[in-house]
N, C-alpha and C positions, 0 to 999 in steps of 0.2 A: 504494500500500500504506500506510494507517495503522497505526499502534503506538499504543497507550494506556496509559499506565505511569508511575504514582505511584511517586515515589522517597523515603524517608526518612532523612534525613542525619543523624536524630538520636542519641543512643546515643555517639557515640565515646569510645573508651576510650583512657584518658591515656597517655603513650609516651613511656620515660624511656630514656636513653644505655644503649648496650653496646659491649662491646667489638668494633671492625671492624678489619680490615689494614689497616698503615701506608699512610696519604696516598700517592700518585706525585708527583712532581717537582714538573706542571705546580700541585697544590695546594700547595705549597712556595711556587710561584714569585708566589702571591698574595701571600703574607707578604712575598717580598722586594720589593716593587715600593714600599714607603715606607712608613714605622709612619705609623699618625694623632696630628694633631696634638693639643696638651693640649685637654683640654676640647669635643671629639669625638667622635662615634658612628662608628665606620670600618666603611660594609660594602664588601665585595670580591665582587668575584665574574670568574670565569675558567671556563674548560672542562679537565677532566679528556682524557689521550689515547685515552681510551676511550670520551667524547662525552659524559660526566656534567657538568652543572654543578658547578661547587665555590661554596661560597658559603661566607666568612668572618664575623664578627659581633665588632671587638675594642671594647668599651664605654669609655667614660672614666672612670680609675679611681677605685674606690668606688663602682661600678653594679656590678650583680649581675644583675637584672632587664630586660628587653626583651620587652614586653608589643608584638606586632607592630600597624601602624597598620591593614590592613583588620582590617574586625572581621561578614563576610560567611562564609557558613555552606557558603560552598566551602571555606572554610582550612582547616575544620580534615579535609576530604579530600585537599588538597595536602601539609598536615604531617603527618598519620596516615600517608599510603600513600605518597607521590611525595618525602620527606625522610627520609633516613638523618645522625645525626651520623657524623663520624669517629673520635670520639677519646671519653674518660669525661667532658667537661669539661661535657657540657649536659645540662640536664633540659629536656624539650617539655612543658606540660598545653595542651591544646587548647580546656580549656574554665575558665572561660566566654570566653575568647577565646587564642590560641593566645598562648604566652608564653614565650620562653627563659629559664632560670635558669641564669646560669655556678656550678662548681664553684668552693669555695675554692681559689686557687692556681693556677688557669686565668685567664689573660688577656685571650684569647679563644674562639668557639668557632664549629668548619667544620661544613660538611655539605656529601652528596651528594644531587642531585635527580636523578632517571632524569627525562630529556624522554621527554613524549609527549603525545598529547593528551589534554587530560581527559577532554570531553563531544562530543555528537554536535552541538553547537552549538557548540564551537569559541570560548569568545569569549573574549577576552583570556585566551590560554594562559599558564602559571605556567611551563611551560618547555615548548617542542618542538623535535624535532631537524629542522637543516635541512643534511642530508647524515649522514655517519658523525662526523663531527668541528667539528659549529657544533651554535650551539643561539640560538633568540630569546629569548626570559626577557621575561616583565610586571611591572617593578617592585615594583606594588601585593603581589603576594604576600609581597616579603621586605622591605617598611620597615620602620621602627622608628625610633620619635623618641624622644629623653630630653630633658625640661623643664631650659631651661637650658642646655643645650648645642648646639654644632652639630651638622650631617649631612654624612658628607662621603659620596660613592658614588665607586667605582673598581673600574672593568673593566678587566680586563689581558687582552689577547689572547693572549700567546706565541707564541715562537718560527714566523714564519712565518703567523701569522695576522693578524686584525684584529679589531677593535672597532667598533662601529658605534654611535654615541651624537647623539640629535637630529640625523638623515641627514649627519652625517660620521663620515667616514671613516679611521681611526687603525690603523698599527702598531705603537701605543707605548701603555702605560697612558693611560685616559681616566679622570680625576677632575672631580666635579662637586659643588661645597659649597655646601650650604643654608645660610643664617646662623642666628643663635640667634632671628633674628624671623620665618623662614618657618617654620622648626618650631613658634615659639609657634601662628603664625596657624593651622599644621595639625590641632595638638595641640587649638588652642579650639572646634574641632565634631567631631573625634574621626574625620574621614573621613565627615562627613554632607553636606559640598558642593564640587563640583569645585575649588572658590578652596583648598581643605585640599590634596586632592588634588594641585595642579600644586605648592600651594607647598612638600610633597616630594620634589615629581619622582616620585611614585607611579602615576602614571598613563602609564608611556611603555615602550615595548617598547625593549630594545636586543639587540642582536645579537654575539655574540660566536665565535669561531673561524676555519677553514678552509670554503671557499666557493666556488665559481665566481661571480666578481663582475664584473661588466658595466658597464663606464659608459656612461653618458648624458645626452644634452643636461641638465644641472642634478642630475642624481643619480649615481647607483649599482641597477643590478637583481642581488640576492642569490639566485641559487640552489642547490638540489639536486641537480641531475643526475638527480633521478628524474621529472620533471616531462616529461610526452613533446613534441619538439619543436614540433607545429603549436601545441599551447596555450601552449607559452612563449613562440612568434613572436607567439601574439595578446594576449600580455600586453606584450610590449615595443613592439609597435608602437601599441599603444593608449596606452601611457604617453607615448609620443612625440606622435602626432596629438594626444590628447584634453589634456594638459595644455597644448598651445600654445590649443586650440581654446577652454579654460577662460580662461585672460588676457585673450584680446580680450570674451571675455564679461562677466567680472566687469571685468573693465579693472585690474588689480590681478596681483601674482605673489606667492605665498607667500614671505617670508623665507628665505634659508637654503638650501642644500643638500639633497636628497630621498634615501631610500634604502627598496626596495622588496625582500620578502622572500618569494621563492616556495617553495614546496616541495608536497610530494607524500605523502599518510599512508592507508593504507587505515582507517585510525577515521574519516577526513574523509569523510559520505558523499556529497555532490557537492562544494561548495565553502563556503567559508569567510573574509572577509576582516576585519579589523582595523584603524582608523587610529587613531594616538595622537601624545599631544601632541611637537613635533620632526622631524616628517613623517617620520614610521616608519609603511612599512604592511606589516601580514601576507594574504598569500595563501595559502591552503591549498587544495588538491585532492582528490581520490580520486587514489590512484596509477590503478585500472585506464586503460588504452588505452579513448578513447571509441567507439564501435558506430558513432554518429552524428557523424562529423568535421566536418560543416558545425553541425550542431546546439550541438555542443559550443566551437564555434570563438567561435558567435553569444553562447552565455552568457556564454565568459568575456569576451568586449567587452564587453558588457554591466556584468558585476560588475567589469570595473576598472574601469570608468568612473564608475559607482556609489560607488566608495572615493574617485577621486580628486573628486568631487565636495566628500565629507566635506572635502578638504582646503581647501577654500576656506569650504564653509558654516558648518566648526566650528572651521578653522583661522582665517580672517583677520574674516571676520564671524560670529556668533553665532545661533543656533535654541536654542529650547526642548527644554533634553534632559529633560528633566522630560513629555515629549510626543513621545516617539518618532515619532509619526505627520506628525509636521511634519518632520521633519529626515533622516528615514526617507524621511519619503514624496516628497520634494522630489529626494535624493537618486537615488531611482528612476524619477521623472520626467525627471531631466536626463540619466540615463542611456539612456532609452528615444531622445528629442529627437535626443541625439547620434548613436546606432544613425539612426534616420530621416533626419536630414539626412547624412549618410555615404551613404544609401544601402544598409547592411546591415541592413536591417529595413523590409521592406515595409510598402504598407498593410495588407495582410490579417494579415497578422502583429501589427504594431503596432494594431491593431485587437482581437483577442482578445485583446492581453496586457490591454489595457485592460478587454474586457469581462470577464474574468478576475477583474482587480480588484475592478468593481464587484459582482460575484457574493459573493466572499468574504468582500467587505467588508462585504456585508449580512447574510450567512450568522452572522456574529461581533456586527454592531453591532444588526441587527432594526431597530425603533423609539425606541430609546435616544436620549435625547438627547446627542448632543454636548457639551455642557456639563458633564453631573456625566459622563463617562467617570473614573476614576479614572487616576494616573499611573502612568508606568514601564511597563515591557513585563510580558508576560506576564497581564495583566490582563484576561483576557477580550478580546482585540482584537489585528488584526492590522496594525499600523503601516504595514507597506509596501503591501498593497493597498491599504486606507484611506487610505493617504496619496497613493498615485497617485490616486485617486478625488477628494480633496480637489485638488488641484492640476490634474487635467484640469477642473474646475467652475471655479475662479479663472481659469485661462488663458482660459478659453474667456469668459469675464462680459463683459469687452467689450474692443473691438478694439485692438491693442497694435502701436506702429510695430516695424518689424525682423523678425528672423528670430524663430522660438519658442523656443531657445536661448535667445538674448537677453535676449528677453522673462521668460525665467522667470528666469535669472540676474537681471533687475531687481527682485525680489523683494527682494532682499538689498543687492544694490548702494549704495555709501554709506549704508547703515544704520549706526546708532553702537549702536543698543538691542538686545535681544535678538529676532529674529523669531519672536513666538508667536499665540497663536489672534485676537486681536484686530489685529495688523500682518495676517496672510495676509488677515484679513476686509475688512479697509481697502485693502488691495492690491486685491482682486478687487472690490471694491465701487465702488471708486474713491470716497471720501466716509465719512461717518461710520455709513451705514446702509445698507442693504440684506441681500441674498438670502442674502450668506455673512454677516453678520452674527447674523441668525438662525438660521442652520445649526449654526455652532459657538456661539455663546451664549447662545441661547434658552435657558433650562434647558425649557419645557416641548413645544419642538419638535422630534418624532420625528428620526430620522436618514432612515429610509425615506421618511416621511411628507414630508421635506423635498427629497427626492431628486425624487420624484412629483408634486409639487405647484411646485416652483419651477424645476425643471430637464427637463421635459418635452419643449420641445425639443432634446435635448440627448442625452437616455436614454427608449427606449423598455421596456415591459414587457411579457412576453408570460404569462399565468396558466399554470401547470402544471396539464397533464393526467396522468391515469391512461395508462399505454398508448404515449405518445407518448415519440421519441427525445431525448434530453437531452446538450445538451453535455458532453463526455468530465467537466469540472473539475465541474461540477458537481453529474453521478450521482455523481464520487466523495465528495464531503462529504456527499449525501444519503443518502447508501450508511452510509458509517459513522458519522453522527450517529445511524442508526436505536439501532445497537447499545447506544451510550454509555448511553440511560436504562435500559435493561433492564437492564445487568450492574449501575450502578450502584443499581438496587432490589433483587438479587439477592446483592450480591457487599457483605461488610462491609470488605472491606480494598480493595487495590488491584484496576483492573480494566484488565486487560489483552487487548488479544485484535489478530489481523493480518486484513487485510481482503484478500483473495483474488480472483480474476476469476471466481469462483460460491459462496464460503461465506467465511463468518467462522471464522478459524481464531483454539478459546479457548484460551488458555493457563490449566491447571491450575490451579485457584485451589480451596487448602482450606476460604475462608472463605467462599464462595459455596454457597447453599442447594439450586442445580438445576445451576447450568452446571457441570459438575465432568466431569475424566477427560476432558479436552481433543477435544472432542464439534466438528465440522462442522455448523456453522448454516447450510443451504441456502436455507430459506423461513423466513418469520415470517408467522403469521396467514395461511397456506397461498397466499404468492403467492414470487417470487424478490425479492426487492431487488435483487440482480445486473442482471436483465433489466427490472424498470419499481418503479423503487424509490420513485414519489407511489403507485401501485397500493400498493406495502406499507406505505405509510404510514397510508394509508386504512383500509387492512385491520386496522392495529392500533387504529386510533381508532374504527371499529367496534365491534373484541370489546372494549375498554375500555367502551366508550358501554353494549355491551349486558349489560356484566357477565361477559362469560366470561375467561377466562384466555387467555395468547398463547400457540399450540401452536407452536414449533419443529421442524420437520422437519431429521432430523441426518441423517448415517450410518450411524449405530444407531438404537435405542429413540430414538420424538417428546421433546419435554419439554415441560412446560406452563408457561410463568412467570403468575407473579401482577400481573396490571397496575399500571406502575406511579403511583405517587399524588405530584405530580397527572401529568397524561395527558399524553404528549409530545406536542408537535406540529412538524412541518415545519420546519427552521429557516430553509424560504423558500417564498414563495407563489408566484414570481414570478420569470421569468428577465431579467435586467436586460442591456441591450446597447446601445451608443455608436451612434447615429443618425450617417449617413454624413456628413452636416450639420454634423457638431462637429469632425471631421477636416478639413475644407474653411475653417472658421472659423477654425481653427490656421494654417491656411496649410502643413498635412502631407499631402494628397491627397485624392483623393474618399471 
C-alpha cells in the first residue's frame, strides 16, 4: 500500500505561557537534586508520575533569553504541540527559531512534554514513552547554549527509578558538563556539523524512569512490557550473538557500557531503530501480535543487527553521513551476511532481498550518475537499497580471504579517515582505478548504464513485457509510480491517494481539476494497472503520443485527464536480478 502526502510545516503560530496546575513532587524533585553552578546553563530533566517528561531550563543570571541549538523545522512541531510550560515564567516564539524568554523574576523555567511518537519514520524521537512510567528523550530537541558560559545537563531519575546516560546505568542524579569551549565550538556552526552536535551532547538519546531492565553480557536491554515475547527473545539474543560476532570482525569493542531501548507504539508502523552517540539504541515496534511469527522473528534479526552495526561503523570508525547510502547501505549488508552465515536467511531469500535492492534502487537512481547525487536523505534516492547494491558490486570485485562478514567489516577496519565514495571505490577496486571508481565518480556515467555495462556478470536483465507476471516488489512501484504524474498535473496542492489490490483509492483533494469526490481509479487508458501495469503504461504513452486524453475508468462516471506534459515514462525498462554466480563468488551459496 502506498501513501503520497505532502506535508506543510509552515505557518506556526507563536505560543506564549498560561496558566496550568501546580507541578507534582517528582517536578519539585528536579529542582532539589542541586542548583547550577555560577556561570551555567542548568537543564534538568526527570519524569512526571504520570509519565510526562519534566524539563527545567535555570539560565545564569542576567540571561533572559534561550534561543534553543536545533534550528530544524521539526521544532517548532515539538514546541507548538508536544510542550506545555508549567508555570507564567516562559514565553515560547517558534519562529524564526524556537526560543525561551524567562519572565522578570522567574529564575527559571519547566515544562511538560506528553511522549509519543512524532512521525511515521520515527527518527530520533523528542520524547516516547517506554512503558506507563519511563520515557527516552533526544537531547537535540531541548539544548541551548549561552556564549560564555557552560552546559551542565542532569537527569534525575526518582524515587525507584533510573537514569540511563551514554549506556550507564544510575539510580542517582546523572550530571554531564560541557565547558565554556565545547559550547563555543557548538555555538560556531550553529548545529551545521556533527563536531557542534557531540560537543553539546545534542545528539544522544537518554532514558529516564521505571522499566523492566535486563542485563547483559556488557549492557542493559530496556523494556516495555508491551513488546510480545518471541520479538523481544529475538532482540536479546541477537544483541548477545551478533555483538560478540561484531568484535572478532572489526577486531575492536566499542568503549563503554551499552544500553538498549525496546518498546512497543501503534504510531510505529513496523519498526523503527535509533543509535546515538554513548551506545544508546532505540527500538521501536508496532504493538500488534505478528500474523507471521517466523516472518517477523526474521526482520527483527535483521534490524538489530543493522543498529548494532551503526555501533561500530559510526561508533568506533567513521562513514560519510553526509551519504547515507554508504553507511546505510553497509549497514544492511552486514546485517543481511550475519542472517546468512547464522543460517536464518536462506539462499532464496537472501537472494530477492538482494534482487529487491537492485530493483528499487534503479526504480529511484534510472541513469543518474553517481556523482552529482545530491546529499542527505530524502533526496530523490533510497540509501538502503542502493546501498546494498553498492556493497554487493564491491564484495563481489574481487576475491577476499575469510568469511564475507569479515571481508566486509575490512572495509572499515583500521581506517583513521572517514569511509566515503572514493575509500568504498579503492576498497572494491583494489588500486586507484577501476569499475567502482567510475561508478561512483564518473560525473558523466549513468548508474544503470554502469550497472549493465561493467557488472554483467554479476546482474542479469530481463526487458518488460506487456502481459507478463512481475515480481510482487516491483508491480508494486510500477503500480503506483503510474498515478504520481497524473494527480501531480491534475492536482495544484498536495497529492494524495492509497494504492489498493484493484484501484487507487483518491483522497479528496479540493485543488485538483478532475480527480475530486474520492472516485476509485480501476483502469487508466482502458487497461488495469493492478493486473499488467507495462500494459498500462503503454496504454498511457499511447493516448499521450496520439493526442487524446487518459480516460479513467472509476466507480462512477469515467474521467478524462489531460496528458500530462512532459509524458511519463516507466521508471524501469528492465527487471534486474543477482546471477546465481555472484552468491557462489561471496562464498554465501549457489
Amino acid at each position: 500500500m502506498s501513501r503520497m502526502k505532502k506535508v506543510d510545516l509552515s505557518g506556526w503560530r507563536r505560543v506564549v505561557a498560561r496558566a496550568i496546575p501546580a507541578a507534582p513532587v517528582a517536578l519539585l524533585a528536579l529542582a532539589g537534586a542541586g542548583p547550577a553552578s555560577a556561570g551555567e546553563l542548568l537543564i534538568e530533566q526527570g519524569v512526571a508520575a504520570d509519565g510526562t517528561l519534566l524539563v527545567r531550563y535555570t539560565p545564569p543570571d542576567g540571561v533572559r533569553e534561550l534561543p534553543l541549538f536545533n534550528r530544524s523545522s521539526a521544532m517548532a512541531t515539538v514546541w507548538g504541540e508536544m510542550v506545555a510550560p508549567v508555570d507564567r515564567c516562559a514565553t515560547v516564539a517558534l519562529k524564526p527559531r524556537p526560543t525561551i524568554t524567562l519572565a522578570e523574576g522567574c529564575a527559571s523555567v519547566a515544562f511538560r512534554v506528553t511522549p509519543r511518537v512524532l512521525s511515521r519514520s520515527a527518527t530520533y524521537e523528542p520524547a516516547f514513552p517506554v512503558g506507563p512510567t519511563a520515557v527516552m528523550g533526544y537531547t537535540g530537541y531541548y539544548a541551548a547554549a549561552v556564549p560564555g558560559h557552560a552546559l551542565r545537563w542532569r537527569w534525575t531519575p526518582g524515587e525507584g527509578a533510573h537514569a540511563v546516560v551514554a549506556g550507564r546505568i544510575s539510580s542517582q542524579s546523572v550530571d554531564r558538563v560541557i565547558g565554556v569551549d565545547e559550547v563555543a565550538l557548538a555555538l560556531k556552526d550553529e548545529g551545521g556539523t556533527a563536531a557542534g552536535w557531540s560537543a553539546l551532547a545534542a545528539n544522544e538519546y537518554v532514558f529516564v524512569g521505571k522499566a523492566d531492565v535486563t542485563a547483559m553480557p556488557g549492557g542493559v536491554l530496556i523494556h516495555d512490557g508491551a513488546l510480545d515475547a518471541p520479538r523481544l527473545g529475538a532482540v536479546r539474543s541477537t544483541l548477545e550473538g551478533v555483538t560478540q560476532r561484531l568484535a572478532r570482525a572489526y577486531g575492536v569493542v566499542p568503549a563503554g557500557p551499552w544500553a538498549v531501548v525496546a518498546a512497543a507504539s501503534p504510531a510505529v508502523p513496523n519498526f523503527h531503530g535509533d543509535v546515538t552517540a554513548g551506545r544508546m539504541m532505540s527500538l521501536r515496534f508496532n504493538d500488534a501480535t505478528p500474523k507471521d511469527v517466523e516472518g517477523a522473528l526474521r526482520q527483527t534479526r535483521l534490524f538489530v543487527s543493522h543498529e548494532l552495526t551503526h555501533w561500530w561503523d559510526t561508533g568506533i570508525y567513521r562513514t560519510d553521513q553526509d551519504r547515507p547510502w554508504i553507511h546505510e547501505g553497509h549497514a544492511d549488508w552486514m546485517a543481511g551476511l550475519l542472517m546468512r552465515e547464522s543460517g536464518q536467511l536462506d539462499a532464496e531469500r537472501w537472494r530477492e532481498r538482494l534482487d529487491i535492492a537492485l530493483n528499487n534502487c534503479q526504480i529511484v537512481r534510472g541513469d543518474k550518475p553517481s556523482a552529482t547525487l545530491p546529499t542527505g536523505f530524502g533526496r530523490g534516492d533510497d540509501p538502503y537499497a542502493c546501498g546494498q547494491v553498492l556493497m554487493l558490486l564491491a564484495q563481489s570485485a574481487r576475491p577476499r580471504a575469510g568469511s564475507p562478514v569479515d571481508a566486509a567489516a575490512s572495509l572499515l577496519r583500521d581506517s583513521t579517515a572517514p569511509i566515503d565514495a572514493e575509500a568504498v571505490a579503492r576498497w572494491a577496486d583494489g588500486g586507484p582505478a577501476g569499475a567502482m571508481h567510475t561508478l561512483l565518480l564518473d560525473p558523466r556515467q549513468g548508474f544503470r548504464g554502469a550497472l549493465l555495462r561493467d557488472w554483467s556478470d554479476l546482474i542479469d536483465a530481463t526487458p518488460l513485457k506487456p502481459g507478463e507476471p512481475l515480481p510482487a516488489y516491483a508491480q508494486g512501484r510500477l503500480v503506483s509510480a503510474l498515478m504520481r504524474p497524473l494527480m501531480a498535473a491534475d492536482c495544484d496542492d498536495a497529492i494524495s491517494f492509497w494504492t489498493q489490490a484493484d484501484h487507487f483509492r483518491i483522497d479528496s483533494q479540493p485543488a485538483c481539476r478532475v480527480l475530486r469526490g474520492n472516485p476509485n481509479v480501476r483502469r487508466v487508458a482502458g487497461v488495469s494497472p493492478f493486473d499488467d501495469p507495462v500494459g498500462a503504461w503503454q496504454a498511457l504513452r499511447a493516448a499521450c503520443a496520439a493526442g487524446r486524453p487518459i480516460e479513467l475508468t472509476t466507480d462512477g462516471e469515467p474521467m478524462s485527464l489531460a496528458c500530462p506534459a512532459p509524458v511519463p515514462d516507466m521508471p524501469i525498462h528492465e527487471i534486474l536480478r543477482v546471477r546465481p554466480q555472484a552468491l557462489a563468488r561471496l562464498g554465501l551459496g549457489p
